[in-house]
mmCIF file of the N, C-alpha and C atoms, coordinates in Angstrom:
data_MODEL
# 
_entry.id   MODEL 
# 
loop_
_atom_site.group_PDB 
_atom_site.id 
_atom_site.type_symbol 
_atom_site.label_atom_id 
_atom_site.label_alt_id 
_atom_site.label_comp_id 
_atom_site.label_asym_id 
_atom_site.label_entity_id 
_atom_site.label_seq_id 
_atom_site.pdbx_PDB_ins_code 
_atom_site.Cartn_x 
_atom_site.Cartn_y 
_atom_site.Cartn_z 
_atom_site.occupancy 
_atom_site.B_iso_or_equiv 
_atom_site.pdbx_formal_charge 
_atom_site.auth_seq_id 
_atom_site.auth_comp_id 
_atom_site.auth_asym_id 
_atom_site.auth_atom_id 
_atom_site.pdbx_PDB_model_num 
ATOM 1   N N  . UNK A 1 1  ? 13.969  26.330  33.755 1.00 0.00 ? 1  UNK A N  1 
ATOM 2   C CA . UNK A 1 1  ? 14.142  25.662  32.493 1.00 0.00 ? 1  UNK A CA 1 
ATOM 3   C C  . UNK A 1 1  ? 12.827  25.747  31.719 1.00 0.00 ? 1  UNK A C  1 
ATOM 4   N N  . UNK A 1 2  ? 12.945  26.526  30.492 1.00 0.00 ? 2  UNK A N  1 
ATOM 5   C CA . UNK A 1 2  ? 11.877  26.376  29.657 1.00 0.00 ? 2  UNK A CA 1 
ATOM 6   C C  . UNK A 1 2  ? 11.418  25.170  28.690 1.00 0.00 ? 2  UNK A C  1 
ATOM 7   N N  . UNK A 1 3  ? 10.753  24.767  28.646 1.00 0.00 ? 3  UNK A N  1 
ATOM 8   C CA . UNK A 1 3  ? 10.012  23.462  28.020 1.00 0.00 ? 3  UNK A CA 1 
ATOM 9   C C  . UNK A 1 3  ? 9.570   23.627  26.828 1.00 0.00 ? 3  UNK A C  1 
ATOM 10  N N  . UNK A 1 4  ? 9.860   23.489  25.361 1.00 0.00 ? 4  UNK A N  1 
ATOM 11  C CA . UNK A 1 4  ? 8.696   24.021  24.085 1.00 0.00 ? 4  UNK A CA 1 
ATOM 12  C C  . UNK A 1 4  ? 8.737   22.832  23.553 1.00 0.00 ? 4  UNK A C  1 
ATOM 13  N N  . UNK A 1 5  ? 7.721   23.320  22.654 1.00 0.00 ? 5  UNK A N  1 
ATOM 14  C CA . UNK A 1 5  ? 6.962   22.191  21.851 1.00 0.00 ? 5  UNK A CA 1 
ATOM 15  C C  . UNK A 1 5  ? 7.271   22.358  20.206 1.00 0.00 ? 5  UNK A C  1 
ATOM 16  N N  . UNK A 1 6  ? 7.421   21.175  20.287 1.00 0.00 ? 6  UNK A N  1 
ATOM 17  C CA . UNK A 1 6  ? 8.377   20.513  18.888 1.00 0.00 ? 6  UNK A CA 1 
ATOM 18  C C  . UNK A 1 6  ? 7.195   20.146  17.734 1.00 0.00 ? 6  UNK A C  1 
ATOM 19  N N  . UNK A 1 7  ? 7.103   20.775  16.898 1.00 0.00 ? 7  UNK A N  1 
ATOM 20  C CA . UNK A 1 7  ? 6.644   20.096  15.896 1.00 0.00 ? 7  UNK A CA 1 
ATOM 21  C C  . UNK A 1 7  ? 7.060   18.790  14.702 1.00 0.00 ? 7  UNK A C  1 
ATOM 22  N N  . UNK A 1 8  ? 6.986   17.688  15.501 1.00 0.00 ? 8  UNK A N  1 
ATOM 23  C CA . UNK A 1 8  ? 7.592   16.353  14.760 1.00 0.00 ? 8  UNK A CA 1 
ATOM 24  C C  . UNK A 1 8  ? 6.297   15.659  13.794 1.00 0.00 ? 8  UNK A C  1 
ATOM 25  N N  . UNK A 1 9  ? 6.785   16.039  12.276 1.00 0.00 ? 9  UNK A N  1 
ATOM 26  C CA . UNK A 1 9  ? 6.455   15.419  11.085 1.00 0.00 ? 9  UNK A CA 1 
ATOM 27  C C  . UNK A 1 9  ? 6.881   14.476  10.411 1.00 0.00 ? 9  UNK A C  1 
ATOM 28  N N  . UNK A 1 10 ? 5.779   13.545  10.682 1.00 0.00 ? 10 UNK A N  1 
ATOM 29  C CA . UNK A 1 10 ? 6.057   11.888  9.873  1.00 0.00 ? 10 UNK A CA 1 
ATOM 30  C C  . UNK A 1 10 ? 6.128   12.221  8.203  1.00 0.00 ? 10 UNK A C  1 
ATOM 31  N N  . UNK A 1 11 ? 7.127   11.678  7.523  1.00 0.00 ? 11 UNK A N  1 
ATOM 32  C CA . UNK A 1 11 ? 7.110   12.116  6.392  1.00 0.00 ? 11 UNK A CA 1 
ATOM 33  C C  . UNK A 1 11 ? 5.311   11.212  5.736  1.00 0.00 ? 11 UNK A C  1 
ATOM 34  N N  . UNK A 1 12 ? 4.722   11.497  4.642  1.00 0.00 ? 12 UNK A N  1 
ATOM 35  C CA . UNK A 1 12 ? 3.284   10.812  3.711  1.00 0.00 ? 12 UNK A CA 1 
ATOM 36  C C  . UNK A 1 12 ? 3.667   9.375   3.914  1.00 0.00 ? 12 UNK A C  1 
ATOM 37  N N  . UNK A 1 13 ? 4.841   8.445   2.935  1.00 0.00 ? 13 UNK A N  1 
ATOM 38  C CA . UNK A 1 13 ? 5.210   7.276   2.689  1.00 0.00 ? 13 UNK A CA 1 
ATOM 39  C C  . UNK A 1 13 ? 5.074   6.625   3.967  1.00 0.00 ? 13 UNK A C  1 
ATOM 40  N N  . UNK A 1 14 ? 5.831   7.263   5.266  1.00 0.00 ? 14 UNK A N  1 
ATOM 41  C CA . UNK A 1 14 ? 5.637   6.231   6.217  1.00 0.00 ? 14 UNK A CA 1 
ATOM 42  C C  . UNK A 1 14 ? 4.629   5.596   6.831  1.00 0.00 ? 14 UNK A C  1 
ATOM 43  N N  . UNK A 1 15 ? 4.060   6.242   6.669  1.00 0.00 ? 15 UNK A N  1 
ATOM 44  C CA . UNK A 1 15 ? 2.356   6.278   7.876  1.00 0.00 ? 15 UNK A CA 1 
ATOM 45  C C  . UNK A 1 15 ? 1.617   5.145   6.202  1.00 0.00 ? 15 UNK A C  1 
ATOM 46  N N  . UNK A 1 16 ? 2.185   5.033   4.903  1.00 0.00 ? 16 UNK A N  1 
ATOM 47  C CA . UNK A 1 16 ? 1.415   4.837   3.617  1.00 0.00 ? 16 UNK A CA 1 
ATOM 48  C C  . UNK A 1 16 ? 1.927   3.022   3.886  1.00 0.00 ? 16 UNK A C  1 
ATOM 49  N N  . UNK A 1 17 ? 3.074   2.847   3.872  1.00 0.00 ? 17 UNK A N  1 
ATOM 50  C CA . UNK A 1 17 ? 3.791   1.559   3.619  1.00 0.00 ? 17 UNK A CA 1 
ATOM 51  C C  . UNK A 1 17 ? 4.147   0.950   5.302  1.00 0.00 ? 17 UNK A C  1 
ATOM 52  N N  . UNK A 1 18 ? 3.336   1.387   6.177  1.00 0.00 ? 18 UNK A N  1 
ATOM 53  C CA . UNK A 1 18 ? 3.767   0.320   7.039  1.00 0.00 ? 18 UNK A CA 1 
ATOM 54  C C  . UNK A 1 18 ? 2.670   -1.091  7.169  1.00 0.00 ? 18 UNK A C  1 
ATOM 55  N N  . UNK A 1 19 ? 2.933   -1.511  7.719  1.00 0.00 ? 19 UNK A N  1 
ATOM 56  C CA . UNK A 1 19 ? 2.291   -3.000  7.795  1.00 0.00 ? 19 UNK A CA 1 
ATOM 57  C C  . UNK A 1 19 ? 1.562   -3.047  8.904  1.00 0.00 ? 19 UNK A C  1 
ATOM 58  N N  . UNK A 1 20 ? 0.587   -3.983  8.980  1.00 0.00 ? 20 UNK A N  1 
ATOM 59  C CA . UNK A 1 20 ? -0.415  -3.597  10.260 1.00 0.00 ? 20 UNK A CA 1 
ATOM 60  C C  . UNK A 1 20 ? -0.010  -5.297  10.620 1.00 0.00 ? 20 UNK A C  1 
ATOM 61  N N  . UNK A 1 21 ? 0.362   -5.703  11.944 1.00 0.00 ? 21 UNK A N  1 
ATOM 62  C CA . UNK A 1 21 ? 0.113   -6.832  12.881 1.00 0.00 ? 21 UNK A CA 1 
ATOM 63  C C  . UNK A 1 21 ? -1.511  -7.523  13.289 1.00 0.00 ? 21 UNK A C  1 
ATOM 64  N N  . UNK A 1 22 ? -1.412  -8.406  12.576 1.00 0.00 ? 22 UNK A N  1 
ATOM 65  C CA . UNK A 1 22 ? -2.487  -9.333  12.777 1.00 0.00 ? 22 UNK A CA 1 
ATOM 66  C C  . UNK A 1 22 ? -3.310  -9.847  14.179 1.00 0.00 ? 22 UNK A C  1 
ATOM 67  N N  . UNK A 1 23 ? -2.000  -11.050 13.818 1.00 0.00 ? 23 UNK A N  1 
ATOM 68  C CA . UNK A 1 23 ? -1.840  -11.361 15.147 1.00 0.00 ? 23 UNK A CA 1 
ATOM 69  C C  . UNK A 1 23 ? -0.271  -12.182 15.173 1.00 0.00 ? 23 UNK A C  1 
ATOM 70  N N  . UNK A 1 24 ? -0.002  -12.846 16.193 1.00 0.00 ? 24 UNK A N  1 
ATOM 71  C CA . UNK A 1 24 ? 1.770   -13.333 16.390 1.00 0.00 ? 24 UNK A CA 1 
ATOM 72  C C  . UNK A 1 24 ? 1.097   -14.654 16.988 1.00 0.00 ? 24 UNK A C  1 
ATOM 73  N N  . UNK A 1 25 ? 2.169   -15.755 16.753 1.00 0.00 ? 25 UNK A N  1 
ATOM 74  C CA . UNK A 1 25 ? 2.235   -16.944 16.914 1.00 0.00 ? 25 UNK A CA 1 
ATOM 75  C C  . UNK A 1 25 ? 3.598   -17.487 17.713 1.00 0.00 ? 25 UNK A C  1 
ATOM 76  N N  . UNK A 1 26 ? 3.989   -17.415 18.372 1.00 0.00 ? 26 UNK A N  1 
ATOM 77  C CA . UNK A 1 26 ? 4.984   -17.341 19.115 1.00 0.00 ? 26 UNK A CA 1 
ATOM 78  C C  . UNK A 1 26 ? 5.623   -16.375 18.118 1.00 0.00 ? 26 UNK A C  1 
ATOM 79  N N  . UNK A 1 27 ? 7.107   -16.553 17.762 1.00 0.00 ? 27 UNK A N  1 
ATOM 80  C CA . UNK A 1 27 ? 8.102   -15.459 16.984 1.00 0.00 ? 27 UNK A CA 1 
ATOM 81  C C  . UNK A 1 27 ? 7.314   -15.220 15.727 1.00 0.00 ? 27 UNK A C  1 
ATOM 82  N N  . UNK A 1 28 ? 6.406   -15.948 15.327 1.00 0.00 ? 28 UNK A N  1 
ATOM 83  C CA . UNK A 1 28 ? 5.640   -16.138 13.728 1.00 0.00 ? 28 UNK A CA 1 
ATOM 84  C C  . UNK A 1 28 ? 4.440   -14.710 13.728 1.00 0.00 ? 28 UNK A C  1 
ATOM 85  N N  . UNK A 1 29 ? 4.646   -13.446 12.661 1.00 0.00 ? 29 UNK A N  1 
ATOM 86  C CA . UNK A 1 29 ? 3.579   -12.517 12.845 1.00 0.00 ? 29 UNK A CA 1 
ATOM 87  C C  . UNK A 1 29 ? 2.974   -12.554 11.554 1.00 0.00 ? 29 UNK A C  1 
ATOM 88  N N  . UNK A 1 30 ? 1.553   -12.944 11.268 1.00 0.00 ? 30 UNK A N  1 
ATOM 89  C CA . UNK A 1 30 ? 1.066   -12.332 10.486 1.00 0.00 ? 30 UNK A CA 1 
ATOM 90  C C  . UNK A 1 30 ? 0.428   -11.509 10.199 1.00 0.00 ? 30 UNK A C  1 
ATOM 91  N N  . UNK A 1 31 ? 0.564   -10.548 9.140  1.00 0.00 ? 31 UNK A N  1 
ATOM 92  C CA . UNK A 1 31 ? 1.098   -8.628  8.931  1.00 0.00 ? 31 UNK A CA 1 
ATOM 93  C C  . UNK A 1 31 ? 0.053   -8.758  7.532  1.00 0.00 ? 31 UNK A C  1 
ATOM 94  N N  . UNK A 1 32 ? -0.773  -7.612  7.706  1.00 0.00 ? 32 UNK A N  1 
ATOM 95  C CA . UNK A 1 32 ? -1.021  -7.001  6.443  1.00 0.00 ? 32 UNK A CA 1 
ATOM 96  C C  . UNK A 1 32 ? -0.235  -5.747  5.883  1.00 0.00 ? 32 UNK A C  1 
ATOM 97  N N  . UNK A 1 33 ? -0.168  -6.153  4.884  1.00 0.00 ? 33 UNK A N  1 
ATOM 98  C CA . UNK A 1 33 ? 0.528   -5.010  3.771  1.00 0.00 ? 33 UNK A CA 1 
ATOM 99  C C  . UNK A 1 33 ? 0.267   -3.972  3.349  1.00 0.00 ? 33 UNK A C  1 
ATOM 100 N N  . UNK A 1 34 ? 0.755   -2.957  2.956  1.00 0.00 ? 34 UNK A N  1 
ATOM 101 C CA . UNK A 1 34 ? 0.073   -1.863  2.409  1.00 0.00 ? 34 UNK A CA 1 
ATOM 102 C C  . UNK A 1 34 ? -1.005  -2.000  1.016  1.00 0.00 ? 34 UNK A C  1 
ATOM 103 N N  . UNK A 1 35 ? -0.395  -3.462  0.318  1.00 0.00 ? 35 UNK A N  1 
ATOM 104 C CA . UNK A 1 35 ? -1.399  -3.653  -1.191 1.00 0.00 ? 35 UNK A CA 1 
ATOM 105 C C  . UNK A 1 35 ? -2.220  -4.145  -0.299 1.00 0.00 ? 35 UNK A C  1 
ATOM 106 N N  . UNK A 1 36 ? -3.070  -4.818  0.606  1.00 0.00 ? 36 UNK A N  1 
ATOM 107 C CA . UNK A 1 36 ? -3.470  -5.463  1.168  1.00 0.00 ? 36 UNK A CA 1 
ATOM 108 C C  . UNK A 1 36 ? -3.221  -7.355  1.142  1.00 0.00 ? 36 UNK A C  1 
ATOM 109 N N  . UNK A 1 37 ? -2.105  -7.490  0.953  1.00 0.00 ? 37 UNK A N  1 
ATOM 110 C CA . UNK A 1 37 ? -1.953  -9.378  0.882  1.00 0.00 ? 37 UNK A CA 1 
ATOM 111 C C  . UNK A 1 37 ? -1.380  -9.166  2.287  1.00 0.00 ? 37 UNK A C  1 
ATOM 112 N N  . UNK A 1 38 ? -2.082  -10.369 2.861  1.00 0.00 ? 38 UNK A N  1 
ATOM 113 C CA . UNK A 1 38 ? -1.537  -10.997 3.750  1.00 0.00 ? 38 UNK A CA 1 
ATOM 114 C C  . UNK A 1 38 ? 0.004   -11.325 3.904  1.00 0.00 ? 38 UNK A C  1 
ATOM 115 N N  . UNK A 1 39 ? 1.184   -11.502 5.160  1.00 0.00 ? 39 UNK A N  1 
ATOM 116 C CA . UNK A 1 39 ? 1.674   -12.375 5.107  1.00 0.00 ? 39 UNK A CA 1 
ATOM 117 C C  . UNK A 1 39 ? 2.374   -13.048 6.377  1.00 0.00 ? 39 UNK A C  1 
ATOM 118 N N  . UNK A 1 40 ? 2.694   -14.155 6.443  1.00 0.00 ? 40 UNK A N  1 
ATOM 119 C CA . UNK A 1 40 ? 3.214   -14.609 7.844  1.00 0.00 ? 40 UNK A CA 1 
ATOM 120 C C  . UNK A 1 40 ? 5.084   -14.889 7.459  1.00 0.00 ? 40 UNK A C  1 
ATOM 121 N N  . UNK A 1 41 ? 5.071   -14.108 8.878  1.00 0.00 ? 41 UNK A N  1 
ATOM 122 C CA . UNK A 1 41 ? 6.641   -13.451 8.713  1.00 0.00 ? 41 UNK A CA 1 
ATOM 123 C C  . UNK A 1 41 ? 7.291   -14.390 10.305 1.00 0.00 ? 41 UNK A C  1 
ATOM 124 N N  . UNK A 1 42 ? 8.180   -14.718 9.504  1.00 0.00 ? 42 UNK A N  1 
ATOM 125 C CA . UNK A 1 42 ? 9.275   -16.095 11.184 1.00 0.00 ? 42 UNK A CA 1 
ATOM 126 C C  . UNK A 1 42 ? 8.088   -17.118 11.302 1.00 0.00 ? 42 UNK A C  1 
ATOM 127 N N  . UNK A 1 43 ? 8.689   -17.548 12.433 1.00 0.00 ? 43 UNK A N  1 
ATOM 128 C CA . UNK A 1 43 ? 8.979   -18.882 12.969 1.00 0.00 ? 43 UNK A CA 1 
ATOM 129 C C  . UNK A 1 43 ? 8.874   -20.530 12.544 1.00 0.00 ? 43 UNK A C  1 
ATOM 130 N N  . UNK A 1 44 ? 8.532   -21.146 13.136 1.00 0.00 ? 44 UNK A N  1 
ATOM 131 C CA . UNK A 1 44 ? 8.892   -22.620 12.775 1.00 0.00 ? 44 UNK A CA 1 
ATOM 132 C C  . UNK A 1 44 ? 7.259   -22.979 12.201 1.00 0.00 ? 44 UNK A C  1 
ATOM 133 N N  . UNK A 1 45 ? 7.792   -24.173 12.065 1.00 0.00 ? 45 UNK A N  1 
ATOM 134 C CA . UNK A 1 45 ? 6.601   -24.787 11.381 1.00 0.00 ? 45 UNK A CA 1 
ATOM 135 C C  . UNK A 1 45 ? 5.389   -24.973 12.191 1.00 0.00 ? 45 UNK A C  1 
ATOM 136 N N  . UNK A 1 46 ? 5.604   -25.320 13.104 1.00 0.00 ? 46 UNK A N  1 
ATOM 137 C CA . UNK A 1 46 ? 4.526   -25.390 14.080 1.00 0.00 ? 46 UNK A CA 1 
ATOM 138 C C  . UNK A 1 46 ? 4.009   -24.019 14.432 1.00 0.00 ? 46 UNK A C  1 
ATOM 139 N N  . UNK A 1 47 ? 4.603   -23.231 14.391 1.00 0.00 ? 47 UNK A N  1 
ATOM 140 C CA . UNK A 1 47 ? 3.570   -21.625 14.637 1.00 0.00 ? 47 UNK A CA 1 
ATOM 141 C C  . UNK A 1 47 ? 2.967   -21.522 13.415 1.00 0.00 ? 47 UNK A C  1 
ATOM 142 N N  . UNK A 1 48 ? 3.414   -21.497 12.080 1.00 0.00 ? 48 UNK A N  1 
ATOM 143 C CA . UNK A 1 48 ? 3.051   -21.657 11.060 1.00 0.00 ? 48 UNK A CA 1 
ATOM 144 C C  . UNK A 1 48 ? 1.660   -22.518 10.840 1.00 0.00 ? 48 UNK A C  1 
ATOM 145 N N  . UNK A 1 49 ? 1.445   -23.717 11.435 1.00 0.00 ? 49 UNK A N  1 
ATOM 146 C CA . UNK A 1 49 ? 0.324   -24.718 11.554 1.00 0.00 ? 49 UNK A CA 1 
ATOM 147 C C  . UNK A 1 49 ? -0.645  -23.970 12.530 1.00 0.00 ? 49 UNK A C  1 
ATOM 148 N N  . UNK A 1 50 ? -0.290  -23.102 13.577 1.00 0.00 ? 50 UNK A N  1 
ATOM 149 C CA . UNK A 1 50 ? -1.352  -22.744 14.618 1.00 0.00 ? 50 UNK A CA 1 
ATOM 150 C C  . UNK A 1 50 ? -1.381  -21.823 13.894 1.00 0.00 ? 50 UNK A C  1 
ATOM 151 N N  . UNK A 1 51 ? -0.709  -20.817 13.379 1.00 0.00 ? 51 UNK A N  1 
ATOM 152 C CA . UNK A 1 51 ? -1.403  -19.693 12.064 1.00 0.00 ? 51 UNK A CA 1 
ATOM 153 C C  . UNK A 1 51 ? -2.500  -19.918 11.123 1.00 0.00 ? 51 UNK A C  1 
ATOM 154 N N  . UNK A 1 52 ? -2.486  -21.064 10.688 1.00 0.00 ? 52 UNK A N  1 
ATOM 155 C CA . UNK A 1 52 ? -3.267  -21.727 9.772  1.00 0.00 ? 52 UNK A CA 1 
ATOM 156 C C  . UNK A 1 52 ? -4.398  -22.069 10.687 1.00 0.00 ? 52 UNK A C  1 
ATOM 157 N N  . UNK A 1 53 ? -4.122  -22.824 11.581 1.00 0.00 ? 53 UNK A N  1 
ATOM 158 C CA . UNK A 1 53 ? -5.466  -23.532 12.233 1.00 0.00 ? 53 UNK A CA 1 
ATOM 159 C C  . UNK A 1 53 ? -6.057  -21.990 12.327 1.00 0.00 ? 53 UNK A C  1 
ATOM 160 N N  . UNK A 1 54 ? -5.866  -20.877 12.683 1.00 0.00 ? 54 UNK A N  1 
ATOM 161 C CA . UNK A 1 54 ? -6.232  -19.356 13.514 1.00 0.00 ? 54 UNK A CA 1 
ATOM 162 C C  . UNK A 1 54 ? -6.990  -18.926 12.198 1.00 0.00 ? 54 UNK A C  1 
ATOM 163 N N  . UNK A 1 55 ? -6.606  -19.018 11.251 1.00 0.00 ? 55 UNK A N  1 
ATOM 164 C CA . UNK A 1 55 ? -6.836  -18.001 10.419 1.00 0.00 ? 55 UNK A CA 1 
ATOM 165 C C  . UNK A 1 55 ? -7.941  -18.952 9.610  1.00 0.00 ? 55 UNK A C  1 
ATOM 166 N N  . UNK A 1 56 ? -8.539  -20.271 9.945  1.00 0.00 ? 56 UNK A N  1 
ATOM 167 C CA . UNK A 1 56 ? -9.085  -21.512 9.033  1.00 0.00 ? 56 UNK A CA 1 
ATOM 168 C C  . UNK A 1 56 ? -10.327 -20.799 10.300 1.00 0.00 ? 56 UNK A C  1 
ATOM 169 N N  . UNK A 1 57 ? -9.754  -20.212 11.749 1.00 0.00 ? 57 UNK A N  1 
ATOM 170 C CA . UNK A 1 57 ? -11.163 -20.140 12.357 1.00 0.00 ? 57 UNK A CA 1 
ATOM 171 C C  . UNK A 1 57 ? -11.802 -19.014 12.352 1.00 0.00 ? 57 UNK A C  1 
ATOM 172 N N  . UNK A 1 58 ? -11.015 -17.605 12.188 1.00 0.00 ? 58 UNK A N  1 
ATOM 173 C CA . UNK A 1 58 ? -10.943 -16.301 12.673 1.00 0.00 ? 58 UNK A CA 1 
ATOM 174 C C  . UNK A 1 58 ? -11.057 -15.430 11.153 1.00 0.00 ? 58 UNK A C  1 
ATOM 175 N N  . UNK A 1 59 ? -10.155 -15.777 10.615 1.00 0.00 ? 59 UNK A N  1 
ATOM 176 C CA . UNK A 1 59 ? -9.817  -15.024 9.639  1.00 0.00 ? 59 UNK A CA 1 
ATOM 177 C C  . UNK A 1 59 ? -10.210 -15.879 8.086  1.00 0.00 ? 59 UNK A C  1 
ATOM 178 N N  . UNK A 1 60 ? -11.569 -16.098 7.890  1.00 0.00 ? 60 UNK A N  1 
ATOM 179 C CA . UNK A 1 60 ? -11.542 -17.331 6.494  1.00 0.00 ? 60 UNK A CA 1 
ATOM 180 C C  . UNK A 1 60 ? -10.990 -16.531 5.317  1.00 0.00 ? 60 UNK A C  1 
ATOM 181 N N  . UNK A 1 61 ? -10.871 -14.600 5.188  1.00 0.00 ? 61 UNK A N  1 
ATOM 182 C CA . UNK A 1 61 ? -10.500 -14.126 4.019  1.00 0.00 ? 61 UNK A CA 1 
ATOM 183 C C  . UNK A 1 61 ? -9.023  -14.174 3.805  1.00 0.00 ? 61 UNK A C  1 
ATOM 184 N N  . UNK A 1 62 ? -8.192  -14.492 4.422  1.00 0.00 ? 62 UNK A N  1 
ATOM 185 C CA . UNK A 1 62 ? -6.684  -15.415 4.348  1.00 0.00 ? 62 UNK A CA 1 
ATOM 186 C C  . UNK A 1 62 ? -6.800  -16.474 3.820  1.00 0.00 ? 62 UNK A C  1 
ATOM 187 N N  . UNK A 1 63 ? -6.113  -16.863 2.415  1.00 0.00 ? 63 UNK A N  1 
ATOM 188 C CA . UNK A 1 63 ? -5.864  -17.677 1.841  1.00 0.00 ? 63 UNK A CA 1 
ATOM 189 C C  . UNK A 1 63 ? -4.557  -18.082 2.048  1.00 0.00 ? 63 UNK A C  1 
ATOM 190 N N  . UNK A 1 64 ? -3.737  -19.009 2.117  1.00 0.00 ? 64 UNK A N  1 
ATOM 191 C CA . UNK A 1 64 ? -2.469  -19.588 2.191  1.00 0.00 ? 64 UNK A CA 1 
ATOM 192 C C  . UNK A 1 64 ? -1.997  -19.944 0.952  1.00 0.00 ? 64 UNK A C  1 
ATOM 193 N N  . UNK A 1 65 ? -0.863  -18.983 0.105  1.00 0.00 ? 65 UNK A N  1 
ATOM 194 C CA . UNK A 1 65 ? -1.053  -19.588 -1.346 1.00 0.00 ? 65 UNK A CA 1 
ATOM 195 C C  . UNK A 1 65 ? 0.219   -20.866 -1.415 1.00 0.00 ? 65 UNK A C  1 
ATOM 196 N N  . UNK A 1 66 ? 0.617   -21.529 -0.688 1.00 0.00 ? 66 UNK A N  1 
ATOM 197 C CA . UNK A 1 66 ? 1.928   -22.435 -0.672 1.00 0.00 ? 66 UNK A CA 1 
ATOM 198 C C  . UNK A 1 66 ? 2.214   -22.907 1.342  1.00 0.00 ? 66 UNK A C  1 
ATOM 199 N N  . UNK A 1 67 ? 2.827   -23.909 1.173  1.00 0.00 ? 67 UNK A N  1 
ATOM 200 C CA . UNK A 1 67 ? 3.061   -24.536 2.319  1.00 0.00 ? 67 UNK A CA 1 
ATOM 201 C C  . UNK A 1 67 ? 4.356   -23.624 2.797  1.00 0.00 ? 67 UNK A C  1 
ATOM 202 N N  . UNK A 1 68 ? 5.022   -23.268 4.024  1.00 0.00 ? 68 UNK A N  1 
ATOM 203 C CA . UNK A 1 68 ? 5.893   -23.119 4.512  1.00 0.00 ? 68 UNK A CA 1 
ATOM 204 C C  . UNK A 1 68 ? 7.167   -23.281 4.017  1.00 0.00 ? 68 UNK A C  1 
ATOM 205 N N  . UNK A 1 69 ? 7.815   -22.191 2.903  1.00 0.00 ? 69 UNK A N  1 
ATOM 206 C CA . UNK A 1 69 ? 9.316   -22.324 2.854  1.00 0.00 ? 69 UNK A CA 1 
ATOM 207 C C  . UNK A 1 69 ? 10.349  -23.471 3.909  1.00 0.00 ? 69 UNK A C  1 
ATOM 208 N N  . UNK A 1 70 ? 11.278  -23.839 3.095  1.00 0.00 ? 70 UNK A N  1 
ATOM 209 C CA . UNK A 1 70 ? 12.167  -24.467 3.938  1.00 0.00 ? 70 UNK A CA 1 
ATOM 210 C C  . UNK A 1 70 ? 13.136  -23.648 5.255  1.00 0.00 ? 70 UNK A C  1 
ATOM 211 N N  . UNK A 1 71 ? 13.078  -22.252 4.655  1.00 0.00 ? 71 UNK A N  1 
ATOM 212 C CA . UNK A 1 71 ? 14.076  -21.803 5.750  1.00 0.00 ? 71 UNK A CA 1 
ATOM 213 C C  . UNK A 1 71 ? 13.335  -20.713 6.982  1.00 0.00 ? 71 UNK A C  1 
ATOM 214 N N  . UNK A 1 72 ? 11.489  -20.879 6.773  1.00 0.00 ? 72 UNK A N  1 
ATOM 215 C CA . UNK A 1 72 ? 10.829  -20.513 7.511  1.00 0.00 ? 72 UNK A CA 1 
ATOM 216 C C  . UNK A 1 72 ? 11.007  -19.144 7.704  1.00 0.00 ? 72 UNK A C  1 
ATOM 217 N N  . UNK A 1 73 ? 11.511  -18.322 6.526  1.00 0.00 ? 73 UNK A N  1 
ATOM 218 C CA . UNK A 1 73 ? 11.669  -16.952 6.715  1.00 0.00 ? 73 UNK A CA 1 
ATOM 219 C C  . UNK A 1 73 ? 10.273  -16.404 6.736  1.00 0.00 ? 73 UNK A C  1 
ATOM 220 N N  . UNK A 1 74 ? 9.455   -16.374 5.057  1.00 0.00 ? 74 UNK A N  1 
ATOM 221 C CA . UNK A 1 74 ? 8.392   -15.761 4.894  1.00 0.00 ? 74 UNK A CA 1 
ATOM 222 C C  . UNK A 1 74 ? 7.398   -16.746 4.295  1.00 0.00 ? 74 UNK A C  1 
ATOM 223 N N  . UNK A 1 75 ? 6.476   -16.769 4.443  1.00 0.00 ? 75 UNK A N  1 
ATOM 224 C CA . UNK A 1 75 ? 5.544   -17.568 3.606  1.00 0.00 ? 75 UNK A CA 1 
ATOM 225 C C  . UNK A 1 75 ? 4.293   -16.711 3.037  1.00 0.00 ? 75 UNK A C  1 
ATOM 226 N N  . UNK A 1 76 ? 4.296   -16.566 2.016  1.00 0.00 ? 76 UNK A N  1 
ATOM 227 C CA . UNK A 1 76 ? 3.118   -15.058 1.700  1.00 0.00 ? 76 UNK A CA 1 
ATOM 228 C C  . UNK A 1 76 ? 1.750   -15.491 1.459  1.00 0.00 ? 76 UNK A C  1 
ATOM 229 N N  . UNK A 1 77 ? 0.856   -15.431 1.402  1.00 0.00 ? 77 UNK A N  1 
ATOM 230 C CA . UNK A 1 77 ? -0.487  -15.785 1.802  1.00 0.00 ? 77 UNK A CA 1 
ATOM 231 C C  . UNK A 1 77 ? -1.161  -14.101 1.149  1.00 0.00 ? 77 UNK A C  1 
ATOM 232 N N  . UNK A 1 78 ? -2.247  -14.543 0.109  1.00 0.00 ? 78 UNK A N  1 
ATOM 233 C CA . UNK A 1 78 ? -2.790  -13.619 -0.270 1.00 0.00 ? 78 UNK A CA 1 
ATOM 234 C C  . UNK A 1 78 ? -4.621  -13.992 0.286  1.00 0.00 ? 78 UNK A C  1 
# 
């Protein structure tokens, strides 16, 4: 059985618009963007609060622009 080698090309956009992982808070990740804003993506409020405490110690260029949505989807932070 012969074995060859594949030339697999990521299209420009993908490698342009993905998001880089911060760090995660239980289900809660906060992700930088391709514009560069911050944002924290899931979980509850309380990961949300240890995000904050993390980023008040680690990260002071994270600003939090609003408290935690009600349905804890996204909360965007520039």
């Amino acid at each position: 059985m012969k074995i060859t080698k594949r030339n697999y090309k990521l299209p420009l956009n993908a490698l342009l618009f993905q998001s880089t992982t911060i760090a995660r808070f239980g289900p809660a990740r906060l992700v930088k963007n391709f514009a560069g804003a911050y944002e924290l993506i899931g979980g509850t409020p309380a990961d949300h609060a240890a995000a904050r405490e993390w980023c008040s110690l680690f990260a002071p260029a994270v600003v939090f622009a609003s408290a935690p949505r009600i349905d804890f989807a996204i909360a965007v932070a520039e």
